[in-house]
N, C-alpha and C positions, 0 to 999 in steps of 0.2 A: 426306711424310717422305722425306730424299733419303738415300742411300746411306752418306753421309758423316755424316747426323744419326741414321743409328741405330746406327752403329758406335760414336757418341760416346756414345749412353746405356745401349748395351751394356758399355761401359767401365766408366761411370759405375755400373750396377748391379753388376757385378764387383766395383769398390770398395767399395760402399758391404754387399755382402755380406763380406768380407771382414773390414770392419774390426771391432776388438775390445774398444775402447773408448769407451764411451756418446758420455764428453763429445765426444772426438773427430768419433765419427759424426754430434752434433747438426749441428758444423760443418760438415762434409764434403755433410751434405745441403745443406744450404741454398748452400753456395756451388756444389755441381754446379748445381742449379738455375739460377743466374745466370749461369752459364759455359754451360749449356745455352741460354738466352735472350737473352744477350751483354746485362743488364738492369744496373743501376748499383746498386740498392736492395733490399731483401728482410727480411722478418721469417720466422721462423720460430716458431708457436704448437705448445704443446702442451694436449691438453683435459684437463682434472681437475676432475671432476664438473661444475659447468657455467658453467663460465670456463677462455675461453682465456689460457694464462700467455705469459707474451714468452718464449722460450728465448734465441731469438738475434737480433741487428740486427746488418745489413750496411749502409754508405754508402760504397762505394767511391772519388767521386770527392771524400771528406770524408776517405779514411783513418781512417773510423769500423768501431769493428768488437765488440758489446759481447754479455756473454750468457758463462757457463762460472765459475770458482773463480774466474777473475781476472778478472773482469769484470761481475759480478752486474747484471745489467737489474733497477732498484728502482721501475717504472712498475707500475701497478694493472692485474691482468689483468681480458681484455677481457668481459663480461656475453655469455652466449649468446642477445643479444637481433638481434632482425631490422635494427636501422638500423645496426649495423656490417656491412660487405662480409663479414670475415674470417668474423662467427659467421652471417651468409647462409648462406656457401658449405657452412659444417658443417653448418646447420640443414636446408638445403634438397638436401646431398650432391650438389654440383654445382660445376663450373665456371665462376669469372666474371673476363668482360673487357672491361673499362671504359677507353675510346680517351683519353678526359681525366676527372679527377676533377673540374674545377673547372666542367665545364657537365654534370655529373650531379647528378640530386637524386633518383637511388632510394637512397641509400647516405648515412651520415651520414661526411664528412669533415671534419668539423670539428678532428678531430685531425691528420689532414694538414695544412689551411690554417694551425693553430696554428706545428706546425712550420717550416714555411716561412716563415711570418711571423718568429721567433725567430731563423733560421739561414741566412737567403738562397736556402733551396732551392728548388728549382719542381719539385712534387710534378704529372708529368703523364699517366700512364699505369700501369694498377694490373694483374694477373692473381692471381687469387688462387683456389686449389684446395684442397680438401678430403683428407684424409691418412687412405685407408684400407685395413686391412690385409687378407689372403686371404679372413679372415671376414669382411668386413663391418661390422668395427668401427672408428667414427672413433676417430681417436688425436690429431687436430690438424688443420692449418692452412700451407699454404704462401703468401705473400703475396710478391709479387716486385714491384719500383717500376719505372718508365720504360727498356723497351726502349732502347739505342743504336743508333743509324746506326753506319758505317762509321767516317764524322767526329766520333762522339762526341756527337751532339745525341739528344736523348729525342723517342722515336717512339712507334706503338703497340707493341702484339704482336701479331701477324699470328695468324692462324687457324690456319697450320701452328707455328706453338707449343704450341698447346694440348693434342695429343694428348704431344706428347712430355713436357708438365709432368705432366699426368696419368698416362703413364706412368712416372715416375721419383719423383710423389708416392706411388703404390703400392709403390712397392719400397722407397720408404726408410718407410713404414710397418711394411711385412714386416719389415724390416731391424730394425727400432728392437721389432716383438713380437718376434720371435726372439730378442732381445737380455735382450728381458725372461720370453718363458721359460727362458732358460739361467741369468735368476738365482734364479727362483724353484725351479727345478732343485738350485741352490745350496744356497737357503734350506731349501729342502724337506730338502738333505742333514744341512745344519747342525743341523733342530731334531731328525732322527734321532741321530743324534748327540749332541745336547742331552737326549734323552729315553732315551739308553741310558745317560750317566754319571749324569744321574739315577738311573736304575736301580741302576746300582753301589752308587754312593752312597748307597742306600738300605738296603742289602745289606751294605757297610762304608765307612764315609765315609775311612778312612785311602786306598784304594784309588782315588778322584777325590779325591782329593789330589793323589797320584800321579801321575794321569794331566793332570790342570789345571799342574803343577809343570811335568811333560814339554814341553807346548804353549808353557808360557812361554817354556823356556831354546832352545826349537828355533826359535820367533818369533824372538828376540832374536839367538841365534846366525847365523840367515838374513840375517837384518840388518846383524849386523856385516858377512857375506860381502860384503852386496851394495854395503855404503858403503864396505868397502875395496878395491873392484875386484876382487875374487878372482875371475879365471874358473870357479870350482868355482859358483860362487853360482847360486841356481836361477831359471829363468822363474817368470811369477806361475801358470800351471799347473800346475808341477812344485811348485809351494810348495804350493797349496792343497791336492794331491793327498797330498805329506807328512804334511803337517801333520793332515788327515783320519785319514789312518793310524796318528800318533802320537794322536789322542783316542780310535781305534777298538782299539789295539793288548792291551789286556786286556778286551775282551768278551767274552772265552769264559769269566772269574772267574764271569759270570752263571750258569754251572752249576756251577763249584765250590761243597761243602758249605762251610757257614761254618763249622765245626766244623775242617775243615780252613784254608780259608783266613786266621781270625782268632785261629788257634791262638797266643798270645803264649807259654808255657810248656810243656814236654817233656811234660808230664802232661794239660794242658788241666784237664777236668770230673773226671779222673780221681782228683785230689790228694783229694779229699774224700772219696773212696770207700775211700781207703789209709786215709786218719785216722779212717773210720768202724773199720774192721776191727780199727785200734790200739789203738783204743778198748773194743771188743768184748775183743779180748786183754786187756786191762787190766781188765774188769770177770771175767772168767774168773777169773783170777789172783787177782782179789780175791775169788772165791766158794772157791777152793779154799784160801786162805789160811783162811778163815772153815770151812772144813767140817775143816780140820786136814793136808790133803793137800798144803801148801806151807809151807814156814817162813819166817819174818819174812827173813832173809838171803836168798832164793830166791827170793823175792817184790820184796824192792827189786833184787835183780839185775836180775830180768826187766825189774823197770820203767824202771831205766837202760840195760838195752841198746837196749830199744823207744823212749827217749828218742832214744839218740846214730844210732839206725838212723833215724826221724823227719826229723832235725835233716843226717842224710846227705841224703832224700830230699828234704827242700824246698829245701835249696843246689842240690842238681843239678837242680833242676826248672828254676830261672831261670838258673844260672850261662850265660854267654858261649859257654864254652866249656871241656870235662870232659874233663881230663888223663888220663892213661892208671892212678893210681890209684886214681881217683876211678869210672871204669869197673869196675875190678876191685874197688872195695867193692859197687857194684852189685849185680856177678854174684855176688859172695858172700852177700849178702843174698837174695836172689832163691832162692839155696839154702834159707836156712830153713823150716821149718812149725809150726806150731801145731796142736793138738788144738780142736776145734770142739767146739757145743755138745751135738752131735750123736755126737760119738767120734770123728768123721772129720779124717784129715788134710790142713792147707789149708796153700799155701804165703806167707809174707809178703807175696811181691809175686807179680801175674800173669805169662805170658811178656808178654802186650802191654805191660803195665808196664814187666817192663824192658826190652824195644826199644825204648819211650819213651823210657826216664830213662836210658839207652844211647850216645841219638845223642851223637856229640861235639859236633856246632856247628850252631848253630839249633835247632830244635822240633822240625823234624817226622821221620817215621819214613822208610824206603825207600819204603813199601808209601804214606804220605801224599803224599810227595814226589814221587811217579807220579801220582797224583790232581791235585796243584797244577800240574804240569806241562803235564797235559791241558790246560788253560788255552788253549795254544797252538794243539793241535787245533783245539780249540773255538772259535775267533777264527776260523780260517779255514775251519773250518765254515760260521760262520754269515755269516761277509762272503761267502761263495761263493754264500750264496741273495741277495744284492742287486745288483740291475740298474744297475752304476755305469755311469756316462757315459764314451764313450771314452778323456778325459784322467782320468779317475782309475780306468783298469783296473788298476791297478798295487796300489790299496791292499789288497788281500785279500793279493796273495802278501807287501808288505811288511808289514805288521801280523801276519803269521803266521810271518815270520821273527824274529822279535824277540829271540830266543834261541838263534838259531845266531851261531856261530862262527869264524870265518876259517881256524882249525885242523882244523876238523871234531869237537869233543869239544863244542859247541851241541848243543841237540834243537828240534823231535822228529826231524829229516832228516839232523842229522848233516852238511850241505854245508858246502861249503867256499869257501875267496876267492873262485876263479872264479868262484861260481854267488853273491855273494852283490854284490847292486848298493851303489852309494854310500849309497842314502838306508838301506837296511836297518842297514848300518855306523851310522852314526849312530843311526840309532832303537836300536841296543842299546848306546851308549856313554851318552846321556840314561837309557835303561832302569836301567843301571846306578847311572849318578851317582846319582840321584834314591834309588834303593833304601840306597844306604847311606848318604845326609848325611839322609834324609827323618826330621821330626821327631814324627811321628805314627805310628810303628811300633807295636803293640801289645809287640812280641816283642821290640823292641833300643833301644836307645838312639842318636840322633843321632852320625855319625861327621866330624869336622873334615874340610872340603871341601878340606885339603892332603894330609890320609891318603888319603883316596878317591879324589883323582887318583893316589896312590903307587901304589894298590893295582891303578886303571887302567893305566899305564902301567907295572908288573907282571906285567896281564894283555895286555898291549900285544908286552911283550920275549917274551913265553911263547907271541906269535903269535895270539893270541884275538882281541885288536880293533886298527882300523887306528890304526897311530900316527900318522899325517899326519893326520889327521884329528880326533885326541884333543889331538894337538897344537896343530890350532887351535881348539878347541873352549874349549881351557886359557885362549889366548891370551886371547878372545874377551869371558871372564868373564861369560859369558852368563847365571849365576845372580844376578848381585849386580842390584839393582834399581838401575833410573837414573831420573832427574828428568828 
């Protein structure tokens, strides 16, 4: 091996470590090969189960070149039987080189002579090595056609070929498992992932909803970026790393109570426990009318006040949003008591109650509102205990930012623009969208996707989310479904 031939497959393996795209690398192998042997012809097999398949065909001085999406090889892969060369080579994990095909008869060529008989060619010298990787395991087949002279005439392959095929069929072996542990690495991520919106979802299906909704408009959105030139637009790393992080970005709901997080109304479980109590009052009322201690007018009083006081509380349990009157009947209500059965004084509503039937906008209380929060925590808790691969170190900090803010009035950290990257911006403008057009809310009703941009780009002018970005996000129309 001379100076010059191992600097050229030191190149070659460089390459062929390098590259990052399957289909690419099939190619990339099989044509170093050729350019290593200066050879005119070549197949490249791969083994699956126990047939070798065609990957790729070379005929260079045919301008033939077949095998990849655009090119599909539709010939019957080859039997792992001993009278082919190629499944020899696998079978026997060795080296073979045959000076002329057409005065050998260890090997069945028949499909060579075929060919040539069909296309003019003259099939005259074969090399062909076996494709295995650091362990030991075949993966395929290198098959290379007739050496060139100088002049271009088919020769053999010289014995100082041989190590170098062999060396460079091992690398694009390693090449091609490495390729295939990084996707099973992938996969492996994907069905975590798979099995933690599961999880959600099993817990509150509104919530993978949510998250499924998210994935979509941020696909779609990427897309547009990347069809309209936008230099914003991301690498296919930086996409899948995102994108992981918007399916991963409410995993810490996994420890919210559902009491809390599927709270649809101010009172929750609690509404029933009121109308128990109303009820209790009302049967009082009617014992004391019966024993003489109430009078018929005293009696319907009570039961219309307990009516209109009722009839207050179930409005404000579901109402949108409780006006500043509507509070203060509350707290007046909240004042009264009744006599128990017992002689003891209870009052109509609990405090929890009215902190409940209190809140102005939404369900939940200050004290829940901390709890659903944690959420956030919790997300980057739990993505902190998983060993992601170095392009997707990123998704624990951004799936735990998801709720901060450009202003700094976000939680749980309270940062601000400098600290907050592009992709997080995004992941809480989707976060948003999605929360207020989402049709599956327990707790609200579906909001017009022109409101919720209003309301975005609102939150936009008041410095909370970037507006270049809402901006095109708007353009983008990333929710409407395309054909």
């Amino acid at each position: 091996m001379t100076p010059q031939h191992m600097q050229t497959l030191l190149d070659i393996c460089t390459a062929l470590s390098a590259e990052r795209d399957r289909e690419a690398l099939l190619s990339r192998i099989l044509d170093a090969a050729m350019d290593l042997t200066s050879c005119d012809g070549g197949t490249l097999y791969l083994l699956e189960e126990n047939d070798l398949h065609f990957c790729r065909m070379v005929t260079r001085s045919f301008g033939l070149r077949q095998g990849g999406h655009d090119a599909p090889i539709t010939l019957p892969p080859v039997p792992l039987k001993p009278p082919h060369i190629c499944a020899r080579a696998v079978l026997e994990n060795r080296l073979i080189n045959v000076p002329d095909v057409h005065n050998n008869h260890d090997f069945d060529f028949s499909g060579a002579r075929r060919y040539d008989a069909m296309t003019g060619y003259h099939t005259r010298s074969m090399l062909v090595t076996p494709m295995a990787n650091d362990r030991g395991e075949l993966i395929g087949a290198l098959q290379l056609i007739n050496a060139l002279t100088e002049d271009g005439q088919p020769t053999d392959f010289t014995p100082g070929m041989e190590p170098l095929v062999t060396a460079l069929a091992s690398q694009a072996a390693i090449s091609l498992t490495n390729m295939r542990y990084a996707e099973q690495i992938t996969e492996l991520l994907d069905s975590l992932v798979g099995a933690l919106s599961a999880a959600i979802d099993q817990r509150t299906p509104y919530n993978a909803n949510h998250t499924r909704n998210m994935v979509k408009y941020a696909s779609r959105f990427l897309d547009w970026l990347e069809n309209s030139g936008d230099p914003r637009s991301f690498d296919p790393d930086r996409r899948r790393a995102f994108l992981l992080s918007v399916w991963l970005h409410d995993v810490g709901k996994l420890v919210v109570p559902l009491e809390v997080m599927d709270k649809s109304t101010r009172l929750g479980a609690g509404l029933e426990r009121i109308e128990q109590r109303f009820r209790d009052m009302a049967l009082l009322d009617r014992i004391a009318l019966l024993e003489g201690k109430l009078d018929e007018p005293a009696f319907a009083a009570g039961a219309a006040e307990r009516e209109a006081a009722l009839d207050l509380i179930r409005k404000s349990n579901t109402a949108g949003f409780l006006p500043d009157e509507s509070i203060a009947a509350i707290e007046k209500l909240a004042k009264r008591t009744y006599t128990d059965e017992n002689g003891r004084e209870q009052p109509w509503l609990t405090e929890q109650e009215r902190l409940s039937l209190s809140v102005r906008k939404g369900t939940l209380t200050a004290e829940e509102r901390a709890v659903m929060e944690g959420h956030v925590t919790a997300t980057a808790h739990i993505l902190d205990q998983v060993s992601f691969p170095r392009e997707y170190a990123h998704v624990p900090e951004w799936a735990g930012a998801h709720h901060e803010l450009l202003n700094g009035t976000g939680y749980p950290d309270h940062r601000t623009a400098d600290s907050l990257p592009r992709e997080v911006r995004l992941l809480t403008i989707l976060d948003v969208f999605d929360a207020l057009t989402a049709r599956d809310r327990p707790y609200k009703p579906p909001m017009p996707v022109e409101k919720a941009l209003a309301i975005l780009h609102s939150m936009a002018d008041e410095g909370s989310l970037d507006e270049d970005l809402l901006s095109l996000f708007e353009i983008s129309r990333a929710w409407e479904e395309t054909t």
